[in-house]
Each structure stands twice: as structure tokens, then as C-alpha cells.
N, C-alpha and C positions, 0 to 999 in steps of 0.2 A: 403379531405384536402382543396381544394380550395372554398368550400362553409362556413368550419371555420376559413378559415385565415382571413377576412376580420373583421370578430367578432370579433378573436382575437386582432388585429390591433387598435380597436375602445376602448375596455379597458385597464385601465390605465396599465403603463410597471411594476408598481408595483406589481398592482394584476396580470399580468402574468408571474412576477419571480416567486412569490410566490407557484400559480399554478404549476408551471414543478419544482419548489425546492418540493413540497412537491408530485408529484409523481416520482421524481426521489429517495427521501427517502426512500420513501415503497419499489418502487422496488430493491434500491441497500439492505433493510434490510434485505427483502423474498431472494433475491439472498445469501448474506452474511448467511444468514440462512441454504440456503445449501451446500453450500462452506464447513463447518462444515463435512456434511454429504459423500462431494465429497471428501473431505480429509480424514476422515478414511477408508472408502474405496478404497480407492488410498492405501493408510497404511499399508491395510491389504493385499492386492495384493502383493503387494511387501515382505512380512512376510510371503505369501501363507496362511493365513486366510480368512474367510469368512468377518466379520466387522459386523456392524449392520443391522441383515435380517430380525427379528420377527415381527417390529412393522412397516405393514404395507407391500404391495408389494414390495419385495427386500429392507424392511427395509424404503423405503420411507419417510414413515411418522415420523421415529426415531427422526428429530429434533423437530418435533411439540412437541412431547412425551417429548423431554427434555425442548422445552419451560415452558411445564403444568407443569413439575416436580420444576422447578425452580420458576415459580410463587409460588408455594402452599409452598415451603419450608420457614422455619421461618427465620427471620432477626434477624441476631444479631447483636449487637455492644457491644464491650467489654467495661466494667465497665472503665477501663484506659483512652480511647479514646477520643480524639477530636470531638467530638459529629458533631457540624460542619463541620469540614473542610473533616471526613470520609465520612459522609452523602451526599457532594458535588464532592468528588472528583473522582467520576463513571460518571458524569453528564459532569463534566471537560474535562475527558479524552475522553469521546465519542463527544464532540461539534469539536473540530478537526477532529477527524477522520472520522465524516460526510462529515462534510465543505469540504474535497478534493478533493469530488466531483462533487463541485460545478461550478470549469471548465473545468470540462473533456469533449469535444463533443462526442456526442457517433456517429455522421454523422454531414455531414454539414449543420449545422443551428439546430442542433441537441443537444440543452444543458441547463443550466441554465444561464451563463453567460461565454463569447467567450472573457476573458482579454487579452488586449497585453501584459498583464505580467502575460498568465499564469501561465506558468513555475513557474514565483518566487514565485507568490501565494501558488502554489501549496504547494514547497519546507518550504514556512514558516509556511504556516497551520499546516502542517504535523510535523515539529517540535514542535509545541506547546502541543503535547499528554504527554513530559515532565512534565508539569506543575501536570496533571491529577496524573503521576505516580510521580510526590513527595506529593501530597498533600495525598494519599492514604498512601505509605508507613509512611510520618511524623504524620498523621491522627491517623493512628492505632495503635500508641504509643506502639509499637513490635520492639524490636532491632532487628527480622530475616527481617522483613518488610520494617526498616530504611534502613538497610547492603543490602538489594538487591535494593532500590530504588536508593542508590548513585551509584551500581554498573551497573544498569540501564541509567543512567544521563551520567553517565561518558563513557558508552559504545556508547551512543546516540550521544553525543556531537564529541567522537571522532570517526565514522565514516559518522557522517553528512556531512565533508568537501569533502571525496574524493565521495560520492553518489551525491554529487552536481558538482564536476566536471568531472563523469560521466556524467551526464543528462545533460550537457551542451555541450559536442561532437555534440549533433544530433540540438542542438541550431546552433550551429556555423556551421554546415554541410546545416541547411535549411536559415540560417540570419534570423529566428525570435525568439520574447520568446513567440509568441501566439500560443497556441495547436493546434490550427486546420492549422495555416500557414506549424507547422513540420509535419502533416500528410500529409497535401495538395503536399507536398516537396518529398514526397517519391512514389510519382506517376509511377515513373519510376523505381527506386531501392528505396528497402527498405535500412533503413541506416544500421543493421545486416550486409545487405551483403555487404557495401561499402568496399574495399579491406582495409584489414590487421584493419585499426584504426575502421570500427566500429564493428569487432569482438571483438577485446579489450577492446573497451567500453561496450558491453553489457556484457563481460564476467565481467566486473569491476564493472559495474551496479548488476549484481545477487549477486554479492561477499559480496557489502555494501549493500544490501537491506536485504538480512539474515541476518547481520549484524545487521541493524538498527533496523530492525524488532524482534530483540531479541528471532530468533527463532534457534534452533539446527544447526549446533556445537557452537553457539554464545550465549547461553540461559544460562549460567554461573548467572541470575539474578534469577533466582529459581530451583538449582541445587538442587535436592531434597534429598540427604544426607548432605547439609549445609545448606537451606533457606526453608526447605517444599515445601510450595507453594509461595515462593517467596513475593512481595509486594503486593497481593492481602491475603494473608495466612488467613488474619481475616475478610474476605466478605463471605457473603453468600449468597440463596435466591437471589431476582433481582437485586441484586448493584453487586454481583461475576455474575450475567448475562447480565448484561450491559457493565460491564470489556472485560469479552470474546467475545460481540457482536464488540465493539470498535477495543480490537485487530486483531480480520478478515476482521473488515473494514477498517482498515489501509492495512492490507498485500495484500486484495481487490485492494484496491486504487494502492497502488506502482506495483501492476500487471495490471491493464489499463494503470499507467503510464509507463510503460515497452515497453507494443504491444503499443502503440502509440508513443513513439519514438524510438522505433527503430522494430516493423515489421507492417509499415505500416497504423496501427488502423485500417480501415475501406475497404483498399482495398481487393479488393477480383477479383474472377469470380462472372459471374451472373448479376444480373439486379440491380440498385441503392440501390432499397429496402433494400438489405442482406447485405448492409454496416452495424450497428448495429449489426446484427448476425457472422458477420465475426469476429468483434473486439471485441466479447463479447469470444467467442472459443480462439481467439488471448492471450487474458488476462488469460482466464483459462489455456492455455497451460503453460504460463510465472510462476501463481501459481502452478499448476503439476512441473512445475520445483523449485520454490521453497519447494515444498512438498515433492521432492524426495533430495532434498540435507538434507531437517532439516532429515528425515530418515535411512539416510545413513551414514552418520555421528557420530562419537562419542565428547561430548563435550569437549571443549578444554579449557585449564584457562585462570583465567582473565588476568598476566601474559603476555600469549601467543596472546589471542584477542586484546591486544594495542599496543604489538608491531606488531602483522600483521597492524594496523591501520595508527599507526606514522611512522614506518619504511619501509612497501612497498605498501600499499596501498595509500596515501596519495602524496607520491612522484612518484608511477608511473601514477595513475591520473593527476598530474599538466604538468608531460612530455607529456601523449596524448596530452589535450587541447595544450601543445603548438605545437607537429607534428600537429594535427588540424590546429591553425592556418594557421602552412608553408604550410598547402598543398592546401588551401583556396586558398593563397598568389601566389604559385606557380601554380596553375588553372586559377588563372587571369591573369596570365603573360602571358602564354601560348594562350591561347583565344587574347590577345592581344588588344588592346584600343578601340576598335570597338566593342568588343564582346557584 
């Protein structure tokens, strides 16, 4: 490392964003890739099935197998279609769901870019996948396509508020919005375990990230006895496999951003090195847990998912952030002028 830091140093900071954006790509794709695979697995355990074992050492190789499958199948676009806006909006929806992780430190000094505003960064990339999932649904000129992408949008929008004042607990617990200042902050206690408020915030955190993530019991946007296959129904071939590629990378992302604020990211046992590998288990664990709620669960109506949103998720989020505050308030009092 210290024989190439100085190389590195001496080429421009462009070409070395560039550099760690594009292998941090490949590696969150190959990851995402199996995530795939760790999830039905996971699936089937839980079902007490096998999952996918043929293709390949305990099924290993299964996502390759559905990669090749997906390339070779044909493309269609229906005769009706926005030829355009269908064509682009796989490409839409995956350009956010890369970008989130573009300030995650995976260690310190360990990233593509270390914003003091990651946080909000983070929070508005991640919204913009919106975009992706109207231009798809209005794209495909399908009224089941249209009907699940407004109830998509509208699912998005109402629980983006209280998943942001979740993720902002462990803001106002560390005083920064820059990622690596909230990890650095949890040296001591992870904020998980800070008494009673940040149980509730991570517990309020999983609640809107299946939520937002439009996965089970929240998935009401391709309920498959009223939408099929919801706002993708008319993809197929590589554009319904850049969809699905985009969606793991989003629930990827919101699970780094989980184990990083609130259990730690990178600490661990062990030697500096296994920072990385800590917070890489940390994030899996957070998706395992989102993977056994969409499982467990049976869906719930549309209905019932806004008013859990505007009526108690949204209001008991703003009450944390404010105990949050008073208890910031009242930690300084205590510590007193000197502190």
C-alpha cells in the first residue's frame, strides 16, 4: 500500500475517483449478484426447502446460470409503447441505485467520495429510483403497469419522511451528516444499543426500509392477483434484468446504510484490516433481516400501508428526533460548561 499511495497522490483526483467508482461497481454488482442467491436460500430455509442446488456446487453458480439465461432471452417491446422512455427507463432506475454508493466508506479512507453531507446525499439519490419506476410504468402503456407505478410513487413518497427521520437519530447522536464522522462516533457504543431511543430508531428504520423498498408485506405494487408482475409486467430479457439488478442494489445500499448507522460499520475484533469484512457481514445480517420479514409476512392493503405511514410511523418518528434532541440537551447540561 505504501509503495502505491504515492502514485496514487501524483494522478489527477479525477482519474482516481474514477478508478475506486469503477471498481467499487463491479464489486457492489458481483456482490448484488449474490445477494440474489443468499436470498433464496435464506427463503428456503426458512420454508425447509432446499433452493437452488443443481447448477454448480450448492447451486453456486445459479446466478450466473440466470445471468446467461437473461442475456440470450429476446427483447420485447409492446407495439403500444413509448419506445423511448421504456427503452431508458431500466437505465434511470439503476443510475441511483448505483450512485448510493458512492459515499458509503467501506473503512476509513475507504470509498469513492467521504461527503459532509453524506447522509443527505445518500437520502436523495435513493429517492430518485422514483423517476426510473414512472418512466417504466408510463413507458409501457399498460394500465396494470401505470396502477402499480402510482401505487409505488405514492408508497415511496409516504414513507421517505419518517425513514429520513429515522436515519437522522444516529445523525444527531454522532453531530455529523458525514458517514464515516457516524461510524467513527460509535467507537464506544454502537447507537443500536444506546438506551431505549436508538432501539426504536433501528426498529423504525427496518419498518420504512421494507417499506420504501417495496418489498413484503409492503409489495401491494405487484400483488400478483391484481398487477401480475406489477410496473415491470412488460420487460423482459436485459432491461427486466437490470430492473432486478437495480432493486438488490437499492435494498443492498439501505442495508450498508443500516450496519453503518446504527451497528457500528466497520468495528469489529481483530486487526484494522477486517474493518471491511466486518461491515460487509454487518449489512448482510441487516438484509437477512430484511429478508426474513418480506417472508414472514403476508401482504397488507394499500389502505392499511398509509395509514401505518401518516398515522404512526411518521408521528412516532418526529417524537424520537425530538426525545433525540432533549437528550443531546440534557447530556450537556449534565457534563456541564466545561465538559
Amino acid at each position: 500500500m505504501s509503495s502505491t499511495a504515492p502514485i496514487l497522490q501524483a494522478w489527477p483526483p479525477v482519474v482516481v475517483a474514477a478508478i475506486a467508482g469503477f471498481i467499487v461497481l463491479n464489486v457492489i454488482i458481483g456482490l448484488v449478484t449474490y445477494v440474489t442467491l443468499l436470498e433464496r436460500k435464506f427463503a428456503a430455509r426458512m420454508q425447509s426447502r432446499i433452493g437452488p442446488y443443481r447448477v454448480g456446487p450448492h447451486g453456486l453458480l445459479q446466478p450466473i446460470a440466470d445471468a446467461l439465461k437473461l442475456m440470450m432471452k429476446e427483447d420485447i417491446i409492446p407495439a403500444a409503447a413509448d419506445r423511448p422512455v421504456f427503452n431508458l427507463a431500466p437505465i434511470v432506475f439503476l443510475i441511483p441505485c448505483m450512485l448510493i454508493f458512492a459515499t458509503i466508506p467501506f473503512a476509513p479512507g475507504l470509498g469513492v467520495a467521504d461527503l459532509n453531507i453524506g447522509i443527505l446525499f445518500f437520502l436523495a439519490v435513493s429517492s430518485m429510483e422514483i423517476v426510473g419506476l414512472f418512466m417504466a410504468g408510463w413507458g409501457s402503456n399498460n394500465k396494470y403497469a401505470l396502477l402499480s407505478v402510482m401505487r409505488a410513487v405514492n408508497q415511496i413518497i409516504s414513507y421517505d419522511l419518517p425513514f429520513l427521520f429515522a436515519a437522522l437519530v444516529p445523525v444527531m447522536l454522532a453531530g455529523s451528516l458525514r458517514l464515516s464522522d457516524i461510524a467513527a462516533a460509535q467507537a464506544g457504543l454502537w447507537f443500536v444499543a444506546y438506551p431505549v431511543i436508538g432501539q426504536l430508531a433501528f426498529l423504525a428504520f427496518i419498518v420504512t426500509a421494507v417499506a420504501a423498498e417495496n418489498r413484503a408485506p409492503f409489495d401491494i405494487l405487484e400483488a400478483e392477483s391484481e398487477l401480475v408482475a406489477g410496473f415491470r409486467v412488460e420487460y423482459s430479457g436485459m432491461k427486466f434484468a437490470i430492473i432486478q439488478l437495480a432493486e438488490y442494489a437499492h435494498v443492498l445500499g439501505t442495508s450498508f446504510l443500516g450496519a453503518l448507522l446504527f451497528l457500528g460499520a466497520w468495528a469489529g475484533p481483530g486487526p484494522a484490516w477486517l474493518g471491511p469484512v466486518w461491515f460487509l457481514l454487518k449489512a448482510l445480517c441487516v438484509f437477512l433481516l430484511l429478508t426474513w420479514v418480506r417472508w414472514s409476512f403476508v401482504r397488507i392493503r394499500v389502505d392499511q400501508i398509509l395509514r401505518l405511514s401518516w398515522k404512526l410511523m411518521l408521528p412516532a418518528t418526529l417524537l424520537l428526533l425530538f426525545a433525540t434532541a432533549a437528550v443531546i440537551v440534557l447530556r450537556g447540561v449534565l457534563r456541564g460548561p466545561h465538559a
